[in-house]
Jmol script that loads the backbone (N, CA, C; Angstrom):
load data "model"
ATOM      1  N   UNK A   1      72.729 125.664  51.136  1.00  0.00           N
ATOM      2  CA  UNK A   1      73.063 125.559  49.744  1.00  0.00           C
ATOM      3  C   UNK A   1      72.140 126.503  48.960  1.00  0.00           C
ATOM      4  N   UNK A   2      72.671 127.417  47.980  1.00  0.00           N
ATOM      5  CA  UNK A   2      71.903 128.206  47.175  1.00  0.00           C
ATOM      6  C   UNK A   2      71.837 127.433  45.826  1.00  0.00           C
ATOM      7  N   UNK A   3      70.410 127.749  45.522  1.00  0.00           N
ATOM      8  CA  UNK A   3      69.401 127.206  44.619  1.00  0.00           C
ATOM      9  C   UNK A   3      69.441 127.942  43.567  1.00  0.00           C
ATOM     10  N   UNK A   4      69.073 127.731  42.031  1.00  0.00           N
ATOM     11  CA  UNK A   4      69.181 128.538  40.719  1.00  0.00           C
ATOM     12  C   UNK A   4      67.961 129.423  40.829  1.00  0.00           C
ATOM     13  N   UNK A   5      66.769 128.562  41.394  1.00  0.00           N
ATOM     14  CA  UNK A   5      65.438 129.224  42.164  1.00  0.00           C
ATOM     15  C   UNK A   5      65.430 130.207  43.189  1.00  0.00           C
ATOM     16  N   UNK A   6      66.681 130.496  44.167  1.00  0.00           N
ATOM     17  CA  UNK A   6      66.495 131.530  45.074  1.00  0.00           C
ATOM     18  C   UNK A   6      67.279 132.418  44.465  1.00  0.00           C
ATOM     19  N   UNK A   7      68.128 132.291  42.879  1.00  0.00           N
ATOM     20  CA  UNK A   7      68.772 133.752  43.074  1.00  0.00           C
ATOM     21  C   UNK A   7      67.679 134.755  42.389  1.00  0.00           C
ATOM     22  N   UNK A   8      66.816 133.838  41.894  1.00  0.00           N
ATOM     23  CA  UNK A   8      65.560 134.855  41.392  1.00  0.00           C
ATOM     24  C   UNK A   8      66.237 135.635  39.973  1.00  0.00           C
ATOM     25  N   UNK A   9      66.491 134.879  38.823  1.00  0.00           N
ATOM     26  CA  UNK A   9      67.758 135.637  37.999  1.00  0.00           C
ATOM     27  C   UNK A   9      66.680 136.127  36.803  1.00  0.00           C
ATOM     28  N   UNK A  10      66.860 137.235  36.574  1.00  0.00           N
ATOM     29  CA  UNK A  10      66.021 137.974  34.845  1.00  0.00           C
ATOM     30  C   UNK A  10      66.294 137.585  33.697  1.00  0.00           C
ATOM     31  N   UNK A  11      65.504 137.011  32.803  1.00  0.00           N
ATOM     32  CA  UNK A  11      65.732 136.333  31.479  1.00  0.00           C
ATOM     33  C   UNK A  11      66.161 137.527  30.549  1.00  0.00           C
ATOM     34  N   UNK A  12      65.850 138.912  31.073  1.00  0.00           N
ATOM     35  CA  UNK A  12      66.348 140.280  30.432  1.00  0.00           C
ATOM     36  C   UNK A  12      67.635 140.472  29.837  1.00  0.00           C
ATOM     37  N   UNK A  13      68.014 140.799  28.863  1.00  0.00           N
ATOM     38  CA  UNK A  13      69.231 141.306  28.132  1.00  0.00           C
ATOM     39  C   UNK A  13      69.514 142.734  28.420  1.00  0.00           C
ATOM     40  N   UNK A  14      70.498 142.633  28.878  1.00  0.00           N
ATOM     41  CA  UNK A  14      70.661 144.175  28.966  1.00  0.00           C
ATOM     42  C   UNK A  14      71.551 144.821  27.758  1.00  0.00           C
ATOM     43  N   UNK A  15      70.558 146.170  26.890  1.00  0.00           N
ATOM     44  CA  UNK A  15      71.342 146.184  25.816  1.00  0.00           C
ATOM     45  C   UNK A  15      72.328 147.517  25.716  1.00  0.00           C
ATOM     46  N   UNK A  16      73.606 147.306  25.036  1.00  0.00           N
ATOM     47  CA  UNK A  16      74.420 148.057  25.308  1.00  0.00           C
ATOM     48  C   UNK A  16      74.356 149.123  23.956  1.00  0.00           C
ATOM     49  N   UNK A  17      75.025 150.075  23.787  1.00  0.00           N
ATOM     50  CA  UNK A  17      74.758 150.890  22.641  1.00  0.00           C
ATOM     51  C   UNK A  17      75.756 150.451  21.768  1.00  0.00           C
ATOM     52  N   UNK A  18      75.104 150.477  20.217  1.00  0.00           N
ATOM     53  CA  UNK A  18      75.868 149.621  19.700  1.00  0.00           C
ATOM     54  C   UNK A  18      75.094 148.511  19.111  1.00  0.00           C
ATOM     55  N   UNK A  19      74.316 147.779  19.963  1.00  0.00           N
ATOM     56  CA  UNK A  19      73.721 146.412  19.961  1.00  0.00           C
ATOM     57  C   UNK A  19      72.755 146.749  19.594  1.00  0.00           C
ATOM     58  N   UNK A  20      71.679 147.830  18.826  1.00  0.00           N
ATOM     59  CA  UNK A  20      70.629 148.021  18.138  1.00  0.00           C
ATOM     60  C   UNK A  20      70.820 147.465  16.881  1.00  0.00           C
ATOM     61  N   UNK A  21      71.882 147.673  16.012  1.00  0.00           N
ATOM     62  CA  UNK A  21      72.362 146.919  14.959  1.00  0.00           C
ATOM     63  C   UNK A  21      71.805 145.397  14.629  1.00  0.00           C
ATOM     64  N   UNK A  22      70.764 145.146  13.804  1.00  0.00           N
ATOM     65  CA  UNK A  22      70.620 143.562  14.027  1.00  0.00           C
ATOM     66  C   UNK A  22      72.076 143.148  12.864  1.00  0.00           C
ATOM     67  N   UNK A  23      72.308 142.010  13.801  1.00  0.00           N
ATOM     68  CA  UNK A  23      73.907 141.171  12.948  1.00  0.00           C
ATOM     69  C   UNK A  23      72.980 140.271  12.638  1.00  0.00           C
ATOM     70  N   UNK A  24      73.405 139.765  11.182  1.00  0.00           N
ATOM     71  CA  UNK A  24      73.251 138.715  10.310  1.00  0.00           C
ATOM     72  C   UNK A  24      74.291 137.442  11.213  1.00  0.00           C
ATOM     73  N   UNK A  25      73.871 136.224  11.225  1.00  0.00           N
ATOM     74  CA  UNK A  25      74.691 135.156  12.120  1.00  0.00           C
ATOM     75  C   UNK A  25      75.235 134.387  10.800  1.00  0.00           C
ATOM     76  N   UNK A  26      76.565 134.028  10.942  1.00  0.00           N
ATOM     77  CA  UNK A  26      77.057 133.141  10.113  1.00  0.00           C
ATOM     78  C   UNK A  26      75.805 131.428  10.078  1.00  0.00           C
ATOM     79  N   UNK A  27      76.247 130.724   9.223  1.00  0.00           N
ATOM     80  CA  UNK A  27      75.394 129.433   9.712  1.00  0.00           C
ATOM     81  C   UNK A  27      76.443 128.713  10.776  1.00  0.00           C
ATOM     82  N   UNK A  28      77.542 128.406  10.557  1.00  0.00           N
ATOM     83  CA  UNK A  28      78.335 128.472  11.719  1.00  0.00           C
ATOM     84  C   UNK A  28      78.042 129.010  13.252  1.00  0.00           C
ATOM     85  N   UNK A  29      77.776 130.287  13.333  1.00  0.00           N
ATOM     86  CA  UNK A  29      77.415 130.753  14.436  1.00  0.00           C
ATOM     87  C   UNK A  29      75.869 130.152  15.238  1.00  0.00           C
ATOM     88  N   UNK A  30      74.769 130.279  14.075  1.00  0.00           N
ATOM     89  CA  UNK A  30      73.715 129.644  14.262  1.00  0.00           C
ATOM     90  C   UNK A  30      73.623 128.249  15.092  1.00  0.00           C
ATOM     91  N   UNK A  31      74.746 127.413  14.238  1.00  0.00           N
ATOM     92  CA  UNK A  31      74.953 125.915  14.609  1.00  0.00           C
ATOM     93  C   UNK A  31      75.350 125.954  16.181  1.00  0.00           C
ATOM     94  N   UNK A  32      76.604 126.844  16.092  1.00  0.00           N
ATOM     95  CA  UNK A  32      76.866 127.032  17.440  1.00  0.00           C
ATOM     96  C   UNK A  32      75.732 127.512  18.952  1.00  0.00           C
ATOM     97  N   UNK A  33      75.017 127.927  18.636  1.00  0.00           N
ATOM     98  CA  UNK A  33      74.086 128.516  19.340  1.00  0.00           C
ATOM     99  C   UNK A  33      73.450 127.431  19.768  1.00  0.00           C
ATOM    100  N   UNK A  34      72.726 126.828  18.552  1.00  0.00           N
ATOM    101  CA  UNK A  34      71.465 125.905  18.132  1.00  0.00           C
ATOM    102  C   UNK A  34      72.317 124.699  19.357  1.00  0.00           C
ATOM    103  N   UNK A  35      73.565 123.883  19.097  1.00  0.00           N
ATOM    104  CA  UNK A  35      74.259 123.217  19.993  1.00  0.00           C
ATOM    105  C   UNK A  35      74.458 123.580  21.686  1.00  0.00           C
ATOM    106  N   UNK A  36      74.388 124.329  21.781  1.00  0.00           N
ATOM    107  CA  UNK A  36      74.595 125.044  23.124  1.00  0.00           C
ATOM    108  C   UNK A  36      73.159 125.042  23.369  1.00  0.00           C
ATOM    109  N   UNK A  37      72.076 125.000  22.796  1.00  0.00           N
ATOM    110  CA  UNK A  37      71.096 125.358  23.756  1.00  0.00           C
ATOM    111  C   UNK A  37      70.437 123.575  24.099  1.00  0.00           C
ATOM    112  N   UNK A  38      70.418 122.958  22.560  1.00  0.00           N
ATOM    113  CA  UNK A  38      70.796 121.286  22.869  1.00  0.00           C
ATOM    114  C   UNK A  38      71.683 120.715  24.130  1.00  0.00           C
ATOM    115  N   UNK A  39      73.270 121.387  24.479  1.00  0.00           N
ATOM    116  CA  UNK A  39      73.456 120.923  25.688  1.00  0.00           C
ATOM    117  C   UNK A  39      72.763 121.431  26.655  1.00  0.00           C
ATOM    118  N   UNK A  40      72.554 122.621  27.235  1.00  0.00           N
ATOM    119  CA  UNK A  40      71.650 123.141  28.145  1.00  0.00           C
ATOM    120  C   UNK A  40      70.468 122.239  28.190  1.00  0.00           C
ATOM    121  N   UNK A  41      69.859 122.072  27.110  1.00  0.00           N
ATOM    122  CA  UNK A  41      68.709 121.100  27.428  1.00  0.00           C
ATOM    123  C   UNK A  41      68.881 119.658  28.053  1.00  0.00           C
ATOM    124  N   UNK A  42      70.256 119.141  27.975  1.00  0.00           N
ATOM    125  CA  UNK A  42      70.318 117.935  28.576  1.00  0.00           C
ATOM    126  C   UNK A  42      69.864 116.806  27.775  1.00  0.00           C
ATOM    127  N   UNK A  43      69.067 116.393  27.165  1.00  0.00           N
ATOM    128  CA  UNK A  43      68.361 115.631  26.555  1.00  0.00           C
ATOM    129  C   UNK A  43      68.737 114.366  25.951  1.00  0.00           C
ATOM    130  N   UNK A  44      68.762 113.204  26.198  1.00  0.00           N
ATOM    131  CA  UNK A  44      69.353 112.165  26.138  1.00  0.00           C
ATOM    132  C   UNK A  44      69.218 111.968  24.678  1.00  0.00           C
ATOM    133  N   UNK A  45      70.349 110.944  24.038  1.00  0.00           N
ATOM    134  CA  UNK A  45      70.816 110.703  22.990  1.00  0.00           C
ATOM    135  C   UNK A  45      71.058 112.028  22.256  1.00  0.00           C
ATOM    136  N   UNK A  46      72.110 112.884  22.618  1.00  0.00           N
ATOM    137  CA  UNK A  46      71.620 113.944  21.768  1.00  0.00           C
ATOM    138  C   UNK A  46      72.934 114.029  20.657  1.00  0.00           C
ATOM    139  N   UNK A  47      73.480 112.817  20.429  1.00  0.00           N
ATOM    140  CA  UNK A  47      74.646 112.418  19.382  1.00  0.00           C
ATOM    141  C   UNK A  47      73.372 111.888  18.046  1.00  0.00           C
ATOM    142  N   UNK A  48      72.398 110.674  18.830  1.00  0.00           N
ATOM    143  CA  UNK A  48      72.309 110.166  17.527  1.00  0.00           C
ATOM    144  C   UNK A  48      70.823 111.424  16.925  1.00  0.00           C
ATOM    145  N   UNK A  49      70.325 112.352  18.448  1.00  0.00           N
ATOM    146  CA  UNK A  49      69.283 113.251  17.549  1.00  0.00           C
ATOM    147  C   UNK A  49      70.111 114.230  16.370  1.00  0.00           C
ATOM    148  N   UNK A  50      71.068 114.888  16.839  1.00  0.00           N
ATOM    149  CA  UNK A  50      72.308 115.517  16.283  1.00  0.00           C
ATOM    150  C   UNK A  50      71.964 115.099  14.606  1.00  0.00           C
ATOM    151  N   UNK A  51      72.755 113.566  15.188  1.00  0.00           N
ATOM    152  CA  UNK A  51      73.332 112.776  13.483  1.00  0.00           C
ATOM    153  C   UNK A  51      72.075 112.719  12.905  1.00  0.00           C
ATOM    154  N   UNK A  52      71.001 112.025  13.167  1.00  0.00           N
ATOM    155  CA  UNK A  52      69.855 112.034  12.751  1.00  0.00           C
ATOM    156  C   UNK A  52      69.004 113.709  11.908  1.00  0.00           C
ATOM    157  N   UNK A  53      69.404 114.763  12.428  1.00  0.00           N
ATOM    158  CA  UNK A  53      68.955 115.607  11.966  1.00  0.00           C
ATOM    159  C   UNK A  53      69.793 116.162  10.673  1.00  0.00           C
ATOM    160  N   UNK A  54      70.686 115.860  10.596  1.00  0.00           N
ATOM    161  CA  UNK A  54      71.867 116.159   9.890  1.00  0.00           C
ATOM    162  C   UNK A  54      71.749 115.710   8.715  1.00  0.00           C
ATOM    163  N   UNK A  55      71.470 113.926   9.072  1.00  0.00           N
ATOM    164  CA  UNK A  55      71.112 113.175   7.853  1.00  0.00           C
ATOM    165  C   UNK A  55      69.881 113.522   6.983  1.00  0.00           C
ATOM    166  N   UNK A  56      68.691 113.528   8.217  1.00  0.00           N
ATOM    167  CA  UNK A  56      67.472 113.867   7.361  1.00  0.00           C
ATOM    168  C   UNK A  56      67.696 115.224   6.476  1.00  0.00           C
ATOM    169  N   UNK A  57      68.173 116.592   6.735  1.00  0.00           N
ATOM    170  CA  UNK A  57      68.281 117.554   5.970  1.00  0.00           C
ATOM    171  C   UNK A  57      69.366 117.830   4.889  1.00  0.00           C
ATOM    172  N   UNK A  58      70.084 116.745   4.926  1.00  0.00           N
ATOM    173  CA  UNK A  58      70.984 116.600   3.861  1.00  0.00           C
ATOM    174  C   UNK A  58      70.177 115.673   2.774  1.00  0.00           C
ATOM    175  N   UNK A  59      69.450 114.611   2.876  1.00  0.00           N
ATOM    176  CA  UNK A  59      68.731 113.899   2.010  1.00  0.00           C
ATOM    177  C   UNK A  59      67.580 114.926   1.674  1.00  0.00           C
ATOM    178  N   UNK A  60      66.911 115.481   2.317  1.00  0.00           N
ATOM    179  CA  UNK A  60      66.117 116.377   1.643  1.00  0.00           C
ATOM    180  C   UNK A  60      66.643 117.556   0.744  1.00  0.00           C
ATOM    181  N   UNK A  61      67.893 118.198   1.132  1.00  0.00           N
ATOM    182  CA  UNK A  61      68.861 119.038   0.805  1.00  0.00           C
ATOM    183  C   UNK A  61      68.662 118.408  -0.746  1.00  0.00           C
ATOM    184  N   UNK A  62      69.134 117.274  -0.604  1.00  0.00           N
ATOM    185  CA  UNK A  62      69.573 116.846  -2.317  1.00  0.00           C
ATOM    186  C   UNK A  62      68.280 116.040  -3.063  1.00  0.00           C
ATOM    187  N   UNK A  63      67.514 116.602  -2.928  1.00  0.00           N
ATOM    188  CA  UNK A  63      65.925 115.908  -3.321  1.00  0.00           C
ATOM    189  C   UNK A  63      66.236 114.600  -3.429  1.00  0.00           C
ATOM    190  N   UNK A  64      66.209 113.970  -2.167  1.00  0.00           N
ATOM    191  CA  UNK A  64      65.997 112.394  -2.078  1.00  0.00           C
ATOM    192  C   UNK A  64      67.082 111.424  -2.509  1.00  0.00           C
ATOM    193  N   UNK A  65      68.246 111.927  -2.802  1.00  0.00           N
ATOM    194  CA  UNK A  65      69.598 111.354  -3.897  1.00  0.00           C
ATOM    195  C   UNK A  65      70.126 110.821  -3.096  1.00  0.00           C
ATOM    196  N   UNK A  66      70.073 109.660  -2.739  1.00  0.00           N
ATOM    197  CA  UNK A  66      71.328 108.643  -1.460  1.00  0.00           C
ATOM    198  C   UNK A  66      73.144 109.153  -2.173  1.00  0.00           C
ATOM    199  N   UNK A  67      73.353 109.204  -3.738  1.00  0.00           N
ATOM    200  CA  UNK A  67      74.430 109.557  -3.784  1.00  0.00           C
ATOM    201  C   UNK A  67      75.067 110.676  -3.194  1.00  0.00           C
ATOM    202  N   UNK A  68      74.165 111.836  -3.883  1.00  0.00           N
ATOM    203  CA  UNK A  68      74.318 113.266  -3.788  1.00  0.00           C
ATOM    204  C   UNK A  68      74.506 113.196  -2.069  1.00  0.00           C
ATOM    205  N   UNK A  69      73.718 112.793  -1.515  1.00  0.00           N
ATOM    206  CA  UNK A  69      73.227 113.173   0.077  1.00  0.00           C
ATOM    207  C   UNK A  69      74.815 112.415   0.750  1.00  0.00           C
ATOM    208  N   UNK A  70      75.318 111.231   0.084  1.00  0.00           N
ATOM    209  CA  UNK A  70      76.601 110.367   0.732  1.00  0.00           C
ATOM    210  C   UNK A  70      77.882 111.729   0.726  1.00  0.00           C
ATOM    211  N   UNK A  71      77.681 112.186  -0.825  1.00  0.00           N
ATOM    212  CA  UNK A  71      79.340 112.880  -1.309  1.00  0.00           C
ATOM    213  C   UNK A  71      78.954 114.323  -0.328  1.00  0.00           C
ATOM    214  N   UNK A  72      77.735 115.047   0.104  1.00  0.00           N
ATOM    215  CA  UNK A  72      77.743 116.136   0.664  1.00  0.00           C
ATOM    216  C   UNK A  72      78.085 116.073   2.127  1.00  0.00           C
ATOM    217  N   UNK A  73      77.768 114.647   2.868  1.00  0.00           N
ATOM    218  CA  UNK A  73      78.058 114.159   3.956  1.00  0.00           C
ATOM    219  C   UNK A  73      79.659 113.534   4.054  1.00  0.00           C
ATOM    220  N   UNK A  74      80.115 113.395   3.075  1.00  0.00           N
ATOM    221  CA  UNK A  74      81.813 112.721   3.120  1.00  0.00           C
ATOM    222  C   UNK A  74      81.520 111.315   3.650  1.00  0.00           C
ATOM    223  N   UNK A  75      80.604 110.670   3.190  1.00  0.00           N
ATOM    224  CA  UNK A  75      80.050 109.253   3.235  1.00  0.00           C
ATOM    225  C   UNK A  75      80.165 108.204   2.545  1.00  0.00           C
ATOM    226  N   UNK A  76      80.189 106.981   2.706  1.00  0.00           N
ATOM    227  CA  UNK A  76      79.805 106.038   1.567  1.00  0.00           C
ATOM    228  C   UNK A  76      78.117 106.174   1.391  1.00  0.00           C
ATOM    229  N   UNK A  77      78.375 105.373   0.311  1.00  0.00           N
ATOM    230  CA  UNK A  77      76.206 105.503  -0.181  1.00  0.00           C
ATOM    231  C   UNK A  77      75.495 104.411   0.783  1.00  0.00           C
ATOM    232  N   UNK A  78      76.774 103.130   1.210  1.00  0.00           N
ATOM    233  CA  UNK A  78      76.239 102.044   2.218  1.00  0.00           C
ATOM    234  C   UNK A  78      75.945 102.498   3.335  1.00  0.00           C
ATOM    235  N   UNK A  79      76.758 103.608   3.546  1.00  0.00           N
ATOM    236  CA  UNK A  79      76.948 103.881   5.090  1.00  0.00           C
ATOM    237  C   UNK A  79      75.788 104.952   4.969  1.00  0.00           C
ATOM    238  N   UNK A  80      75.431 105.642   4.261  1.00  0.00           N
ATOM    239  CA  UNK A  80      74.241 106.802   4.102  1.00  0.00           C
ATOM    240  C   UNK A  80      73.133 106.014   3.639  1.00  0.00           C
ATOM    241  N   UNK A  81      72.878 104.835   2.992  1.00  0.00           N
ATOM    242  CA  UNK A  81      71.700 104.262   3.206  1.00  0.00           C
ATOM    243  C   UNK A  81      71.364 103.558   4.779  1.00  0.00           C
ATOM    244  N   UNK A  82      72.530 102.789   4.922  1.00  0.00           N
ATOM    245  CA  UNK A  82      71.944 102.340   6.510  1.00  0.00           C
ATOM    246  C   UNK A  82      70.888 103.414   7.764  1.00  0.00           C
ATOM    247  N   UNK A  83      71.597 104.670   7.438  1.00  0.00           N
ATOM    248  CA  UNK A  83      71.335 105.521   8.687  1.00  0.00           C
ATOM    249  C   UNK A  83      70.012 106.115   7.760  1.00  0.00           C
ATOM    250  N   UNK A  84      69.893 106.083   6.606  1.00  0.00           N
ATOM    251  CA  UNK A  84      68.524 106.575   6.063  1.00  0.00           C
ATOM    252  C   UNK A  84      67.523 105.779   6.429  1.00  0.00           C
ATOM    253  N   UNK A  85      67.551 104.269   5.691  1.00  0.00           N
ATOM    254  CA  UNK A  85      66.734 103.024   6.229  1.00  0.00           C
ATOM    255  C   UNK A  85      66.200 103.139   7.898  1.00  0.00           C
ATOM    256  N   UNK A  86      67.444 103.655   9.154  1.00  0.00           N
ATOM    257  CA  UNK A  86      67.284 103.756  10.480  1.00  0.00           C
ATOM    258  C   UNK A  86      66.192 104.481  10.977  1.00  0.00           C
ATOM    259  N   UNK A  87      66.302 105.837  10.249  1.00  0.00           N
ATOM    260  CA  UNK A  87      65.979 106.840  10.709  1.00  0.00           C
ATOM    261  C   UNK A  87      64.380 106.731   9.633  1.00  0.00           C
ATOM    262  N   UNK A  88      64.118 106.112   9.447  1.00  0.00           N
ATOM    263  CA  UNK A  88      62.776 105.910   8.417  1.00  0.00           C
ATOM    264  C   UNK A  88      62.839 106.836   7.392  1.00  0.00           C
ATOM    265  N   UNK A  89      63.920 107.575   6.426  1.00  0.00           N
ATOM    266  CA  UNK A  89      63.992 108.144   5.468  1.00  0.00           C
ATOM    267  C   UNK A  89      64.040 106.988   4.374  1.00  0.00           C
ATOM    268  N   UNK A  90      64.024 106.197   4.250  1.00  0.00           N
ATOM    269  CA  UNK A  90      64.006 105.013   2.988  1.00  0.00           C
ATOM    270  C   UNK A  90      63.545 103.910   3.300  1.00  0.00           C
ATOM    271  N   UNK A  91      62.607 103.657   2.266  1.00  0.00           N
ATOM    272  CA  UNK A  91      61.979 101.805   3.003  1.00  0.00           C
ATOM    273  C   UNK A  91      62.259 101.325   1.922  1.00  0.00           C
ATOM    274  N   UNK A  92      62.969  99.906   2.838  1.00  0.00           N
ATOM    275  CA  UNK A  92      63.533  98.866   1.944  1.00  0.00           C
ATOM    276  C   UNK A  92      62.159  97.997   1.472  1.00  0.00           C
ATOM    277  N   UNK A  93      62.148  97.584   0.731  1.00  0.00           N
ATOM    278  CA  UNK A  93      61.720  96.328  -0.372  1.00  0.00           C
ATOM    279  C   UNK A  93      62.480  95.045  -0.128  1.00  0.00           C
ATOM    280  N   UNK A  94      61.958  94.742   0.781  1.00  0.00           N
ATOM    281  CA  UNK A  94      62.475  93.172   1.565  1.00  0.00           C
ATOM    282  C   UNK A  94      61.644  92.082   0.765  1.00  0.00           C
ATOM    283  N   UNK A  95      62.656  91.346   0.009  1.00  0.00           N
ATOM    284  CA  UNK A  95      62.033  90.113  -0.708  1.00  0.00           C
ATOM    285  C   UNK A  95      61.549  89.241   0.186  1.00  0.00           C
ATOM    286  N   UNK A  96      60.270  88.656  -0.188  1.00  0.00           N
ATOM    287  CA  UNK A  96      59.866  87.827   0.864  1.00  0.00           C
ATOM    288  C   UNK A  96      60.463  86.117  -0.267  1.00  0.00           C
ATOM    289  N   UNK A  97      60.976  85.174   0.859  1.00  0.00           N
ATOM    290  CA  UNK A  97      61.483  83.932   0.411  1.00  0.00           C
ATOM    291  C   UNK A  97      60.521  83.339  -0.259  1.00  0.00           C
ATOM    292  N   UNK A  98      60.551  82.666  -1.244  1.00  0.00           N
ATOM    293  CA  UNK A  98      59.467  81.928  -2.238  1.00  0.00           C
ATOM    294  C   UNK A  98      58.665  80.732  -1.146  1.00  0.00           C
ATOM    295  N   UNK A  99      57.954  80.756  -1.384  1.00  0.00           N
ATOM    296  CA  UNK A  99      56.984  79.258  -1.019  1.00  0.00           C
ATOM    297  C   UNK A  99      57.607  78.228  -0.989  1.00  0.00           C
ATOM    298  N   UNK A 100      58.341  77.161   0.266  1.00  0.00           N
ATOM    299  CA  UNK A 100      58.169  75.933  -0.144  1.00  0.00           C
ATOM    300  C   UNK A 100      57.561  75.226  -0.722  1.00  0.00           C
ATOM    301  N   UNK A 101      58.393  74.268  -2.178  1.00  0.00           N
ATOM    302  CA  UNK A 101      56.827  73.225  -2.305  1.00  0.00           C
ATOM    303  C   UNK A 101      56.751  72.241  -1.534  1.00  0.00           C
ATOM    304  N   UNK A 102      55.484  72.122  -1.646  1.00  0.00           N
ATOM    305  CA  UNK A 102      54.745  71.406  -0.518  1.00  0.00           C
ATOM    306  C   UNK A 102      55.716  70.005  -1.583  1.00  0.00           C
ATOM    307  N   UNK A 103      55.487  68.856   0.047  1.00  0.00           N
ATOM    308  CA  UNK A 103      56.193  67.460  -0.148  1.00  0.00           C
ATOM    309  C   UNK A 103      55.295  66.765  -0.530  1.00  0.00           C
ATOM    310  N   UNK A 104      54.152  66.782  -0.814  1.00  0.00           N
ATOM    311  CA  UNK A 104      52.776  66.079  -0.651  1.00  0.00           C
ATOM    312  C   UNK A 104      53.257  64.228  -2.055  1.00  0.00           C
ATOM    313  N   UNK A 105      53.032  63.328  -1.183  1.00  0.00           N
ATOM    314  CA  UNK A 105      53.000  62.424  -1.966  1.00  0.00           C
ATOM    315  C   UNK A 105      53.124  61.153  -1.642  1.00  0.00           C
TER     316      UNK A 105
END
end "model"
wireframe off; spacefill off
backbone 0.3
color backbone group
């Protein structure tokens, strides 16, 4: 069985004429790339790192706005706070339950 290790392969580009030109990449294209090298890497959960990155730079995108950050995502604001709260972009203010009174008597 041949090994990825015995074909001994060059990380080298071979450049063709023509290809001196630096191209500007669409962000599209970028994404595409950026995804492809994410699958190559293998790397487990790489749906919710994906969603997770997506979310965080869209809430920063819109300086901190759960609305703004929902309508740029095609979201509800419930459904874009949950995954903010998840992902530690928002801390909730959890009421703590009042004091029983004491029964004393």
């Amino acid at each position: 069985m041949i090994r990825a290790e015995d074909l001994h392969l060059s990380n080298l580009r071979i450049e063709r004429e023509g290809d001196n030109k630096p191209r500007q990449e669409s962000a599209d294209e970028l994404l595409q790339r950026a995804l492809l090298q994410l699958f190559e890497e293998q790397g487990e959960g790489l749906h919710e790192k994906v969603e997770d990155a997506l979310l965080r730079a869209a809430y920063h995108f819109c300086h901190y706005n759960q609305v703004h950050t929902a309508q740029l995502l095609g979201l509800s604001r419930n459904i874009t706070r949950t995954h903010l709260i998840r992902i530690g972009e928002l801390v909730v203010n959890k009421r703590r339950p009042a004091p029983a009174a004491s029964m004393a008597g």
